[in-house]
RODO-2510 file (C-alpha; in nm, 4 decimals, decimal comma):
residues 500
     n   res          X          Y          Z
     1     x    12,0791    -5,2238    -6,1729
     2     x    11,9116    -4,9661    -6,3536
     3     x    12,0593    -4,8370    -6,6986
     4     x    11,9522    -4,4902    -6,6548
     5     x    12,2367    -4,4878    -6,3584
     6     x    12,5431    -4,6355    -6,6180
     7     x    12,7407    -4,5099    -6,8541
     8     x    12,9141    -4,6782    -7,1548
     9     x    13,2409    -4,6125    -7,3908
    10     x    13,3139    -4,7973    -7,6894
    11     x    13,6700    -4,7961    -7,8018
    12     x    13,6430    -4,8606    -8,2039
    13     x    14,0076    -4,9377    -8,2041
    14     x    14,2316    -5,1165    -8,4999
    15     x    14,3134    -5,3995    -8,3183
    16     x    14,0516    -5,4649    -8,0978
    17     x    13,6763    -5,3274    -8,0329
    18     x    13,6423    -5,2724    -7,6338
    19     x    13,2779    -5,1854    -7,4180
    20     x    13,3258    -5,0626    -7,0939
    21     x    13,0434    -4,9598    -6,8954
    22     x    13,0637    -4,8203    -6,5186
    23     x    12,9137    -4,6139    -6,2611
    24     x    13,0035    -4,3168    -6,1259
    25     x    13,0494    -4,3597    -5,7326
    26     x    13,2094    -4,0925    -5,5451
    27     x    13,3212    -3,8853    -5,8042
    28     x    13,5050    -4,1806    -5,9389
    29     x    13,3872    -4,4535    -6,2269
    30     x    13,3619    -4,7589    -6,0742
    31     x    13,3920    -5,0547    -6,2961
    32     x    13,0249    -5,2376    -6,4102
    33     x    13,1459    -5,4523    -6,7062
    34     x    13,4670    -5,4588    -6,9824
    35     x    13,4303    -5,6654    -7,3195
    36     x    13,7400    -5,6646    -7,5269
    37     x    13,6634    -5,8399    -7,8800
    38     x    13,9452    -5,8926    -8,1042
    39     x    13,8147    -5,7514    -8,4224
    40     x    14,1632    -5,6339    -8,6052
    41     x    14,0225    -5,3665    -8,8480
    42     x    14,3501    -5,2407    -8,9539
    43     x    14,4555    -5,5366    -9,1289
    44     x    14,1721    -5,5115    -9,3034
    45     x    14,2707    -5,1627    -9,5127
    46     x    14,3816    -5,2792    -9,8561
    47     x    14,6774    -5,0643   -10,0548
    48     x    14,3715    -4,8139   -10,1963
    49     x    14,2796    -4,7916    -9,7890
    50     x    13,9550    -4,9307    -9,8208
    51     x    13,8438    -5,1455    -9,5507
    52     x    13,7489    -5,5469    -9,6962
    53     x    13,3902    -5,6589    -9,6449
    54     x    13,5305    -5,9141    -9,3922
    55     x    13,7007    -5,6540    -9,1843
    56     x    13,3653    -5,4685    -9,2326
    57     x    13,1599    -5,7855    -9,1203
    58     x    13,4169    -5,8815    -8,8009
    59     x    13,3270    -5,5296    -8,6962
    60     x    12,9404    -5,4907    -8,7353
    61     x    12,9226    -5,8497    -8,5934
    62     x    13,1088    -5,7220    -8,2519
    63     x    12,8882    -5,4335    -8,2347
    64     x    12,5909    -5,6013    -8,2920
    65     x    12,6867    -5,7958    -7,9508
    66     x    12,8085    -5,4608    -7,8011
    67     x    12,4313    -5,3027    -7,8648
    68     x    12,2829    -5,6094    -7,6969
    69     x    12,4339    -5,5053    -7,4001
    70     x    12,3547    -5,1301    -7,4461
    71     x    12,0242    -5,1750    -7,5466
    72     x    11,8103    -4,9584    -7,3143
    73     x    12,0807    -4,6679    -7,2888
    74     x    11,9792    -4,3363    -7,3624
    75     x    12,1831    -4,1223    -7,6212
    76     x    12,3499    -3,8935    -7,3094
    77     x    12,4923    -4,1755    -7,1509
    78     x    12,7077    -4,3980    -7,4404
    79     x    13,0030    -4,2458    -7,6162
    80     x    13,1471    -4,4620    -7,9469
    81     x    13,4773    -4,3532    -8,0466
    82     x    13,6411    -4,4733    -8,3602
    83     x    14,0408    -4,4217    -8,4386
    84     x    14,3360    -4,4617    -8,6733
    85     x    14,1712    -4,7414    -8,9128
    86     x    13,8332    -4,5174    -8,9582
    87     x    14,0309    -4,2249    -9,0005
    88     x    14,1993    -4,3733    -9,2462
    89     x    13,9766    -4,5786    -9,4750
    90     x    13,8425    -4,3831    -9,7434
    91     x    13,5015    -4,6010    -9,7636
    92     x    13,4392    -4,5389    -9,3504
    93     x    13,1065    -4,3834    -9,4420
    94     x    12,9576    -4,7676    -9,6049
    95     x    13,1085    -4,9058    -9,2386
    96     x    12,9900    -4,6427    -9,0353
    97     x    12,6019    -4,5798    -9,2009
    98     x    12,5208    -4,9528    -9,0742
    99     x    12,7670    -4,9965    -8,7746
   100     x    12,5407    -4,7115    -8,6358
   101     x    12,2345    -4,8638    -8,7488
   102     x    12,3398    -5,2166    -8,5741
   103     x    12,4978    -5,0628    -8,2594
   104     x    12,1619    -4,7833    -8,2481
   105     x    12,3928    -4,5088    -8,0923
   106     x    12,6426    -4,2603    -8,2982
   107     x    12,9911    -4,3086    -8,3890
   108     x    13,2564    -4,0279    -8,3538
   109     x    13,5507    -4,0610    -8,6006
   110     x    13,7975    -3,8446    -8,3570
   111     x    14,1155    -3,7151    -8,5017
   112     x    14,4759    -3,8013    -8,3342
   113     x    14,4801    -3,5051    -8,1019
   114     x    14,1192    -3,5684    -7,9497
   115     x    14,2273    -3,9656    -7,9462
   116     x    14,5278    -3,8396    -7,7773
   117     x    14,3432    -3,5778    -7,5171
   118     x    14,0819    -3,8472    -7,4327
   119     x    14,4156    -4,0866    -7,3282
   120     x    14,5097    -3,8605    -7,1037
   121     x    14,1903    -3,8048    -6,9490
   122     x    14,1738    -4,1417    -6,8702
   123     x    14,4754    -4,2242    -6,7557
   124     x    14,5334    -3,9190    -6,5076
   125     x    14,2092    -4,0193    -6,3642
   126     x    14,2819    -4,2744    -6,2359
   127     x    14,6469    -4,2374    -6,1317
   128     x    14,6917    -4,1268    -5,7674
   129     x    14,7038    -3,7771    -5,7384
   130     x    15,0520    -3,6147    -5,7878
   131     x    15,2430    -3,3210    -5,8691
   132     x    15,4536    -3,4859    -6,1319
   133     x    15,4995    -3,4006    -6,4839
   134     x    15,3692    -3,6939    -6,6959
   135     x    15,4419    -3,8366    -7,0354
   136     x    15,2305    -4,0652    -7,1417
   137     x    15,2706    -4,2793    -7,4592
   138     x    14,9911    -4,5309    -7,6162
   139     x    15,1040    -4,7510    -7,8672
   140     x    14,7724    -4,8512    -8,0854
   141     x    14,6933    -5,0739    -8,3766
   142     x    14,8051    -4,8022    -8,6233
   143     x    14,8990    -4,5118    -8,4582
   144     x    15,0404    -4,4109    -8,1447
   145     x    14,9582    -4,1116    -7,9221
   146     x    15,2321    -3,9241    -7,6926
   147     x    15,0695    -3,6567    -7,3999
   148     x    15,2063    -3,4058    -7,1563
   149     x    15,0530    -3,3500    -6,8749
   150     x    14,9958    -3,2345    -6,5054
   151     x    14,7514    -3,3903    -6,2910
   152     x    14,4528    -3,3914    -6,5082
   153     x    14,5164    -3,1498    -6,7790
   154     x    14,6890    -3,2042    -7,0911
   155     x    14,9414    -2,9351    -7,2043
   156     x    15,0769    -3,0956    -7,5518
   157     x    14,9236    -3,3401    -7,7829
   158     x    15,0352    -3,5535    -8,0354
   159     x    14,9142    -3,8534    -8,3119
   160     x    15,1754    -4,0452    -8,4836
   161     x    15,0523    -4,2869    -8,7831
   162     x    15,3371    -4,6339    -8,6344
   163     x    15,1282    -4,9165    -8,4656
   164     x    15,1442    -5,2712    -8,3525
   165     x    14,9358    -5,3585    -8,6347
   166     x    15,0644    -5,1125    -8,9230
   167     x    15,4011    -5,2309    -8,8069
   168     x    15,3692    -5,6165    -8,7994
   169     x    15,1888    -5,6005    -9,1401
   170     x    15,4980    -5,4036    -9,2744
   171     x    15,7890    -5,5564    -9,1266
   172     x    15,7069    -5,8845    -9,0183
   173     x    15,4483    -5,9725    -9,2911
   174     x    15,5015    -6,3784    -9,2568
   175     x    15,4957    -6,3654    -8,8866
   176     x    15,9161    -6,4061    -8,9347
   177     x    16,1401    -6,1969    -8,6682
   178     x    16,4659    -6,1309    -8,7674
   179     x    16,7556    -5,9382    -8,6539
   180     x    16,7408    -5,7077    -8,9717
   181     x    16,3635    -5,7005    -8,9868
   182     x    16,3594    -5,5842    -8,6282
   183     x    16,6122    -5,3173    -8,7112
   184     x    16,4197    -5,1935    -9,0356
   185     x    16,1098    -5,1504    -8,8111
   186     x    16,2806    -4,9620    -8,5271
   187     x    16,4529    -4,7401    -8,7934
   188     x    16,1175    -4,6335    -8,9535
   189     x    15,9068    -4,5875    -8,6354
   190     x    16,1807    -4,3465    -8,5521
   191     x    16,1511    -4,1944    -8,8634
   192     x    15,8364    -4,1070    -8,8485
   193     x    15,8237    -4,0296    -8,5006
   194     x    16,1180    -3,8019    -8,5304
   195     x    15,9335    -3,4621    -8,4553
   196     x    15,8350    -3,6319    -8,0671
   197     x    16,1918    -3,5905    -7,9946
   198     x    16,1618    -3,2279    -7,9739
   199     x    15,8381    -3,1998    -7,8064
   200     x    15,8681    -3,4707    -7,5500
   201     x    16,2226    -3,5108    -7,4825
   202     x    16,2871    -3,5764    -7,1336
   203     x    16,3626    -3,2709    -6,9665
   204     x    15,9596    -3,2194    -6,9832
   205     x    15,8731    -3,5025    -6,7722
   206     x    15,9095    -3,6510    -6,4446
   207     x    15,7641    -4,0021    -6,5017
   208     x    15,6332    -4,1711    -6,8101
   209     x    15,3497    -4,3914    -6,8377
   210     x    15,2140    -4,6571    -7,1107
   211     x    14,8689    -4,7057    -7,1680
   212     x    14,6368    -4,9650    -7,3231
   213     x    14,7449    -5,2496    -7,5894
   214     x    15,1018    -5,2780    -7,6498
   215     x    15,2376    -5,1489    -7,3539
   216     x    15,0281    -5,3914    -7,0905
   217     x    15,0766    -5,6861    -7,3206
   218     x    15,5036    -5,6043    -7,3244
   219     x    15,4618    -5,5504    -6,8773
   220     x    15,2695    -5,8944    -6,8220
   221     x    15,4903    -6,0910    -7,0211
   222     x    15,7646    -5,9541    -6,8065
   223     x    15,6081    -5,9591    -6,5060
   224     x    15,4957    -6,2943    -6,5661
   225     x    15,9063    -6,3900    -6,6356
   226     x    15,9591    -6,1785    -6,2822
   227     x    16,0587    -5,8863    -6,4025
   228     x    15,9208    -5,5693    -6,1502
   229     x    15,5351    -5,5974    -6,1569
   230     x    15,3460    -5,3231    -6,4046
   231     x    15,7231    -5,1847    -6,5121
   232     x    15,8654    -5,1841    -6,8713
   233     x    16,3034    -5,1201    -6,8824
   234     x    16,5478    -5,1216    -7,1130
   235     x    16,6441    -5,4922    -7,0246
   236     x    16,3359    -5,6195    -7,0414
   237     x    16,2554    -5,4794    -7,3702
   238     x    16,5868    -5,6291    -7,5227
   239     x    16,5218    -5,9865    -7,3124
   240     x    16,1576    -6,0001    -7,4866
   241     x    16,3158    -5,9220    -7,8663
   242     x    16,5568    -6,1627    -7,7860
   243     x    16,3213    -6,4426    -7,7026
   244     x    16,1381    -6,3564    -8,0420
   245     x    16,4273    -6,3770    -8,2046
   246     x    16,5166    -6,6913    -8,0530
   247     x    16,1543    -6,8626    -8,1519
   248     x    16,1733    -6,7237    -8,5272
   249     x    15,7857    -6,6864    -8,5636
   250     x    15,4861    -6,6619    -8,4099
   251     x    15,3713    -7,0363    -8,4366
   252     x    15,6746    -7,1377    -8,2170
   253     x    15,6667    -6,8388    -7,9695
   254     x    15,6249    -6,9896    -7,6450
   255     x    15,5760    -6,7204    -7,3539
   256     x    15,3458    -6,7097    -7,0369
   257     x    15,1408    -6,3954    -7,1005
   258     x    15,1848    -6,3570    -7,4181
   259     x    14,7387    -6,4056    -7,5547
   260     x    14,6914    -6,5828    -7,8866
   261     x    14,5201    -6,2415    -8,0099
   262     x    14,8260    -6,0703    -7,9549
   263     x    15,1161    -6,2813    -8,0611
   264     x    15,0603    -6,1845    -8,4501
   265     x    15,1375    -5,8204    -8,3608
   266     x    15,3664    -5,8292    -8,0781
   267     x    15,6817    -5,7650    -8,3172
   268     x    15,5878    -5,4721    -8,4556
   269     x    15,4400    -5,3215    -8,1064
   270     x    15,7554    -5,4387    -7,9364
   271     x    15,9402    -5,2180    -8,2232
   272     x    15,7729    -4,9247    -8,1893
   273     x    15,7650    -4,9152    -7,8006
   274     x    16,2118    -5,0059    -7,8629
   275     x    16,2218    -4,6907    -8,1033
   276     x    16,0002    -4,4416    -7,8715
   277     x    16,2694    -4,5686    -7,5445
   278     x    16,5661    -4,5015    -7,8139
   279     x    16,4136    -4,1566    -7,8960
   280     x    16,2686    -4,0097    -7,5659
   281     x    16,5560    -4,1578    -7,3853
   282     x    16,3336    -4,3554    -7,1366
   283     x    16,4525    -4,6200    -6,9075
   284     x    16,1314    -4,7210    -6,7767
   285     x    15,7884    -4,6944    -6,8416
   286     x    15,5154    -4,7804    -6,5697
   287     x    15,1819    -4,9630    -6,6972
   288     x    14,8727    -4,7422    -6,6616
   289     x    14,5246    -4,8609    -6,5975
   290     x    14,3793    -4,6202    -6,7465
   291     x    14,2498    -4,5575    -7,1417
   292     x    14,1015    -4,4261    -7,4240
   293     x    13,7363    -4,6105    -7,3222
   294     x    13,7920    -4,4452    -6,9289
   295     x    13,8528    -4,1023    -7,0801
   296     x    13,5664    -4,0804    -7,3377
   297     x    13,3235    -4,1771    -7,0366
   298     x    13,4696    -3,9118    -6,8289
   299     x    13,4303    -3,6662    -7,1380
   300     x    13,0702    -3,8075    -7,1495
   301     x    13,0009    -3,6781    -6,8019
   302     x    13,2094    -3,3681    -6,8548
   303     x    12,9854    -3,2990    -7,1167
   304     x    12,6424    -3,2834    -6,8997
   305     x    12,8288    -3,0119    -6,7351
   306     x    12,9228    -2,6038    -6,7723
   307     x    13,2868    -2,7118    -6,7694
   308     x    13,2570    -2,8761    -7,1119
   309     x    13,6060    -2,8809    -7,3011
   310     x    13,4276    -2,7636    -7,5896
   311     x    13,2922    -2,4689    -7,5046
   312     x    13,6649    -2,3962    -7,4253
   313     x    13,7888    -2,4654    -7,7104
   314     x    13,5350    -2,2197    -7,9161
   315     x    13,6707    -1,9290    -7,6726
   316     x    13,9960    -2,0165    -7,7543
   317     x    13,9981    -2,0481    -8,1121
   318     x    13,7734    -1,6955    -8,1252
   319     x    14,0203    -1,5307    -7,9791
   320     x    14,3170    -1,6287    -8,1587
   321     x    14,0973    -1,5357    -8,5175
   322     x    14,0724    -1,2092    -8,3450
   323     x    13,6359    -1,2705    -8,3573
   324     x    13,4324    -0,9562    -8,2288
   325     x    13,3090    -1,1239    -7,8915
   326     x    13,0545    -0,8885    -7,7996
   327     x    12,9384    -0,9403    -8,2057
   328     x    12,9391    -1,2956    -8,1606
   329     x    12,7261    -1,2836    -7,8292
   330     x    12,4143    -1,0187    -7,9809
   331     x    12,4133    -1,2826    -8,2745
   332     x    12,3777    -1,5842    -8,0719
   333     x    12,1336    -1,4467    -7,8270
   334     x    11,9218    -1,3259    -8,1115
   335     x    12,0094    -1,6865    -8,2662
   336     x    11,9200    -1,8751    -7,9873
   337     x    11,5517    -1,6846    -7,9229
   338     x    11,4533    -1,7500    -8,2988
   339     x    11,5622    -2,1472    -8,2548
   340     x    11,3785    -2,1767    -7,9537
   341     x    11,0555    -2,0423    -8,1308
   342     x    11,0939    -2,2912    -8,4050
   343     x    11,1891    -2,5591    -8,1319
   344     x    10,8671    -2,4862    -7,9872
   345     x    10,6311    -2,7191    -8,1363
   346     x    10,8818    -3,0120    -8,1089
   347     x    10,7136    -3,2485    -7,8516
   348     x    10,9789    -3,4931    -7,9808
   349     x    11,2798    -3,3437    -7,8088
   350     x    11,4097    -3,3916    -7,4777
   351     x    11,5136    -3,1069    -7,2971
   352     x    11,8400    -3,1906    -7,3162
   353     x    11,7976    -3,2448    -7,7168
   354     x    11,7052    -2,8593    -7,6991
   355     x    12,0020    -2,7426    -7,4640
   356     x    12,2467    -2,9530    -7,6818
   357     x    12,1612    -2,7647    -8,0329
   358     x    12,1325    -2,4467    -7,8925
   359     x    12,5180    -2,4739    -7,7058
   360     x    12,6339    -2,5986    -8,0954
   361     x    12,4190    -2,3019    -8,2477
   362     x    12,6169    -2,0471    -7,9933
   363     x    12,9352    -2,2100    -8,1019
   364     x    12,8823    -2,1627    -8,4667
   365     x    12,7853    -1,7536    -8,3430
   366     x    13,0589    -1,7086    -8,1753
   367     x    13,2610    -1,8266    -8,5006
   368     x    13,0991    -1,7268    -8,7966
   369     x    13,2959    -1,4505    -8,8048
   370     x    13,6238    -1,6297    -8,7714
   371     x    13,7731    -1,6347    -9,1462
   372     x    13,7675    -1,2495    -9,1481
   373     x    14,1286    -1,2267    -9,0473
   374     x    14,1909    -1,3775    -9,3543
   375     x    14,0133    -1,1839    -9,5475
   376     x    13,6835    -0,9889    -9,5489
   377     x    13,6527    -1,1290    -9,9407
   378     x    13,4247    -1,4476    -9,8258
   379     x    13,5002    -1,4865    -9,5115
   380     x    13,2446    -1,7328    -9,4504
   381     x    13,4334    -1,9880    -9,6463
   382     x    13,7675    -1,9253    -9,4771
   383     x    13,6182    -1,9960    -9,1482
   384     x    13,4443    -2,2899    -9,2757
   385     x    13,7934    -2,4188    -9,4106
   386     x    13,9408    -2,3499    -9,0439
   387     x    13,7018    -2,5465    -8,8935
   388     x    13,7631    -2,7984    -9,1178
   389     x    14,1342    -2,7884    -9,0956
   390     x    14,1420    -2,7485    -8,7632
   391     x    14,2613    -2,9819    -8,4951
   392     x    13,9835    -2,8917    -8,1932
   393     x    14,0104    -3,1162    -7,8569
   394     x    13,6855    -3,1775    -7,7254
   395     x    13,5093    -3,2476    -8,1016
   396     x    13,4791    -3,4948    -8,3323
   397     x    13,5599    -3,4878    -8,6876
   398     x    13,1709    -3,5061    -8,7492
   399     x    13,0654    -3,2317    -8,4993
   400     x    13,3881    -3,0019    -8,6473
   401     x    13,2148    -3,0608    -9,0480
   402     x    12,8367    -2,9915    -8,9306
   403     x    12,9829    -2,6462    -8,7141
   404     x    13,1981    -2,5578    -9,0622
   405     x    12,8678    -2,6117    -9,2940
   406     x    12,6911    -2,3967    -9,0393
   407     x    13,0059    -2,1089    -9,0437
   408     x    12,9730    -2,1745    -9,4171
   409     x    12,5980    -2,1185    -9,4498
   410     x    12,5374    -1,8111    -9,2503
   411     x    12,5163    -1,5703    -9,5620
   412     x    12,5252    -1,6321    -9,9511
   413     x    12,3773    -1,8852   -10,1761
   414     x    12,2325    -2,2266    -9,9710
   415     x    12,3141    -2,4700   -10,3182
   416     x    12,6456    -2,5291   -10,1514
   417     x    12,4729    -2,7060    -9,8427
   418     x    12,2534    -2,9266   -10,0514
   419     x    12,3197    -3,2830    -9,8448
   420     x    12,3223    -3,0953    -9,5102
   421     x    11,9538    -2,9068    -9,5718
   422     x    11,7721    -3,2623    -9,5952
   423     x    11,8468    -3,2450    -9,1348
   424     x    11,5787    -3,0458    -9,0259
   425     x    11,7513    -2,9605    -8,7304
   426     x    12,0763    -2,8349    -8,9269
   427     x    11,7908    -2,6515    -9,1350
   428     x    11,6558    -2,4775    -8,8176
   429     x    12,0125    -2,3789    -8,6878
   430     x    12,0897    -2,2531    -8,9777
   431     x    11,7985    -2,0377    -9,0056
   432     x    11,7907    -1,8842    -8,7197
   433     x    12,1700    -1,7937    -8,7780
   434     x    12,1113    -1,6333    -9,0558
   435     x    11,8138    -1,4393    -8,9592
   436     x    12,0019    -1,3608    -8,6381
   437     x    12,3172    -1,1974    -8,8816
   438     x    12,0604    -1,0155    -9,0474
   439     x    11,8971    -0,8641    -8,7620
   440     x    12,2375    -0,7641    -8,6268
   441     x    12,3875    -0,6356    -8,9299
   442     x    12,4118    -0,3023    -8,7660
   443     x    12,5932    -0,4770    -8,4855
   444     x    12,3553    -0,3753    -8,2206
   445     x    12,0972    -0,5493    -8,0567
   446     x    11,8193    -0,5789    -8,2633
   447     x    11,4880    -0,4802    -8,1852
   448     x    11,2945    -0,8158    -8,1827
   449     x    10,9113    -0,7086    -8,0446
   450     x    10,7519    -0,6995    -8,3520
   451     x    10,8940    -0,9796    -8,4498
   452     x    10,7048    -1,3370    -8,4458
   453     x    10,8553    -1,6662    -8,5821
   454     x    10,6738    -2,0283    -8,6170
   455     x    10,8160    -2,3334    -8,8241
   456     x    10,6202    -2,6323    -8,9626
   457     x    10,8374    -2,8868    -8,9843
   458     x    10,6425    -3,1639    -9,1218
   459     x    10,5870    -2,9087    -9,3827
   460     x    10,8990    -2,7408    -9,4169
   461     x    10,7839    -2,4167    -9,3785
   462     x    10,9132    -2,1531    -9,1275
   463     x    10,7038    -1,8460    -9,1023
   464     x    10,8163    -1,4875    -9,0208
   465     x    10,5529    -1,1946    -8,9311
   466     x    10,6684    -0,8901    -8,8980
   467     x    10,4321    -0,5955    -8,7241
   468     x    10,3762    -0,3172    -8,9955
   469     x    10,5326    -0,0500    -8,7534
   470     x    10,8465    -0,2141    -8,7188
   471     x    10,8631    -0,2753    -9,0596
   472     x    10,8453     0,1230    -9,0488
   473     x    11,1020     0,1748    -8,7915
   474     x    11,3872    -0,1041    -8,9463
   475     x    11,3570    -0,0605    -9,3047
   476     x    11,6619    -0,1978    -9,3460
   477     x    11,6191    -0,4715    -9,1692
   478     x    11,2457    -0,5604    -9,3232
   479     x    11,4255    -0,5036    -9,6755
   480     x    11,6884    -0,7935    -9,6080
   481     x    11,4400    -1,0295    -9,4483
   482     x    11,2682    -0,9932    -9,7390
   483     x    11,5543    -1,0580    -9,9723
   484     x    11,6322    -1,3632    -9,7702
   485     x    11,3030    -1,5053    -9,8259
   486     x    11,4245    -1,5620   -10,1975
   487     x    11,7283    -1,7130   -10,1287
   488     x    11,5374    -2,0081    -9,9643
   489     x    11,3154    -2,0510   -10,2358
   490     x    11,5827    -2,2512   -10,4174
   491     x    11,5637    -2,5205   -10,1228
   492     x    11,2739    -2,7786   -10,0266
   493     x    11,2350    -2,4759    -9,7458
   494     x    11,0061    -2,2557    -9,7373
   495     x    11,0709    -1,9044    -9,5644
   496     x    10,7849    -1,6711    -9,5373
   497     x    10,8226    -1,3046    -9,4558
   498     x    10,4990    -1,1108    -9,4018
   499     x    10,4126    -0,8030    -9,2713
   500     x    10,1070    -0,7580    -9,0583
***
């Protein structure tokens, strides 16, 4: 089978690392290949919530076999996700420089709300199709997701840190069950799930559904002791603590379905799925097939496509900052033009490598503007803060930062963007964005025909001409291109302005 046909998702999760790689076949993904590894990050965050070198190690060593299988992929077609335990550990960047390096494709950190989107995704597709109102509820490692949603769109979103893992190594930290252990651990997942009450109570759904970890492993035990096949009730879920309590601890647990890798965190799963049934007032809970892994590769495809969730999400959050659109589109069309004149000499990139950095440079347009409803005093900074700050389906943490450094960069002093100028291609975004606010500073469109534009790369020097009569006819605009040139001379960057 050829690669160039496949696509791949890997789910960086806190319990267990999975690969799944299918096909798309009739507007569905068909199944190619799964590979769950056990890796169990989240045990490995100390009190400080730094990951140990032998969490690190279990983790690079499953990835290393993960990129075996890969190997050959392009970029377009793998999507690695990471979750609760990256988003957590304060030393993710040591894990993440050579888990990319061993894997050879990127690593998203998502936040809860894109974990939590990406859920759904996967889950409603492949659920038959229905008018219903869905909840669905994923109980992870160390955090647990809860959606609302109509046949394939999400309408509320929401990341809880209470997981099988988090949970066990709180409440059961000997691999003891007890009565009052049980009851501490139900009492404090509904503590700090106590806002889902509100939002998810059960006059907004129809049917629930549980995806992924704890949720399959708590239906196959009971399905396996005859209980209704792929269906999790109130009975069961007090049969199955009973028959914990009954055993003690995990070394005498003795229960078909029940996998080795999942009878040290079954107690504290079991008590969070208990205390989301208590809260939501469920009575049963269906097993979903789909996950996290099926929605990132349907993202994946979604984003070869006009429909991507991003773009979406720029409109969106431009209009509710009140942005001036038709401000926003003269900068990015001016934007765009100049990057695809320093683009130019770049044999190196794919054409898809071109269209992807122009659609983020167009973002960051239609945006820069963004923190001015905050105030007009440096509003570049608020809107870099927002973007920071902000929750965004669609993006990763990563892709949020490098769109707030480019908000942040667009005017003023460059010192402040000293790690992010040593990416060439941040450097070249950047650039043209701010020679694009420049040239629209009277917000019209700017007169570009006696304007030319090369960039040396190798060298690090980007070269402006400007045609002596239009230097004569925008004086203005000459006089700030000019001043710009000096704010670049405090970079390795090189920004020549020249009239000819």
């Amino acid at each position: 089978m050829h690669t160039h046909s496949l696509y791949a998702a890997i789910d960086l999760g806190s319990n267990s690392f999975r690969l799944e790689i299918g096909q798309m076949d009739a507007g569905q993904l068909r199944r190619v290949e799964y590979i769950k590894e056990t890796v169990r990050q989240g045990n490995g965050l100390d009190s400080e919530r730094n990951l140990s070198e032998d969490a690190m190690a279990r983790g690079w060593e499953c990835l290393a076999r993960f990129g075996e299988r890969i190997a050959g992929f392009e970029p377009q077609q793998v999507r690695a996700v990471a979750t609760q335990t990256l988003r957590e550990a304060r030393n993710r960047e040591v894990f993440l420089a050579k888990a990319k390096q061993i894997l050879g494709f990127p690593i998203e950190v998502i936040a809860g709300r894109e974990e939590a989107r990406l859920i759904y995704l996967g889950v409603s597709h492949l659920l038959p199709q229905s008018d219903e109102r869905r909840l669905v509820v994923d109980i992870g490692g160390r955090s647990t997701e809860m959606i609302l949603g109509q046949h394939e769109t999400a309408s509320t979103l929401a990341s809880y840190p209470v997981g099988s893992v988090a949970w066990s190594i709180k409440y059961f930290p000997d691999g003891l069950w007890t009565s009052q252990s049980f009851k501490a651990a139900e009492i404090g997942a509904m503590a700090v799930l106590d806002e889902a009450h509100s939002l998810f109570n059960r006059q907004h759904w129809d049917k629930c559904y549980g995806s992924s970890g704890t949720v399959g492993a708590v239906s196959e035990v009971l399905t396996q002791a005859g209980w209704p096949e792929g269906r999790v009730t109130r009975d069961g879920l007090t049969w199955l603590k009973e028959r914990l309590l009954k055993a003690e601890m995990l070394d005498n647990l003795r229960l078909d379905g029940v996998k080795e890798d999942r009878k040290p965190v079954i107690g504290g799963g079991l008590a969070v799925l208990q205390a989301v049934f208590d809260l939501l007032k469920i009575d049963e809970m269906h097993s979903a097939q789909g996950a996290l892994r099926h929605g990132a590769l349907y993202d994946l495809i979604d984003r070869e496509s006009p429909q991507d969730v991003r773009s979406s999400m720029v409109d969106w959050l431009a209009q509710r900052f009140g942005t001036d659109e038709q401000q926003g589109e003269r900068v990015s069309r001016t934007a765009q033009g100049l990057l695809q004149a320093m683009l130019a000499p770049g044999a190196d990139l794919t054409q898809k490598d071109r269209q992807r950095h122009l659609k983020k440079l167009h973002w960051a347009c239609q945006l820069h503007e963004a923190g001015m409803r905050i105030s007009h005093s440096d509003y570049h900074k608020h809107g870099a803060y927002i973007l920071d700050n902000t929750d965004l389906p669609g993006f990763t943490l990563d892709e949020l930062h490098r769109l707030s450094q480019l908000v942040l960069g667009h005017r003023g002093k460059l010192r402040k963007l000293e790690a992010e100028l040593q990416n060439t291609r941040f450097v070249q975004q950047l650039m043209a964005l701010r020679l694009a606010v420049i040239l629209c500073h009277a917000r019209r469109d700017p007169d570009l025909s006696g304007l030319h534009i090369q960039c040396d790369a190798e060298r690090r020097i980007v070269s402006l001409q400007m045609e002596s009569d239009w230097v004569e006819l925008w004086p203005q605009s000459a006089h700030l291109l000019r001043e710009e040139k000096n704010v670049w001379q405090k970079t390795e960057w090189v920004l020549q302005a020249s009239v000819h």
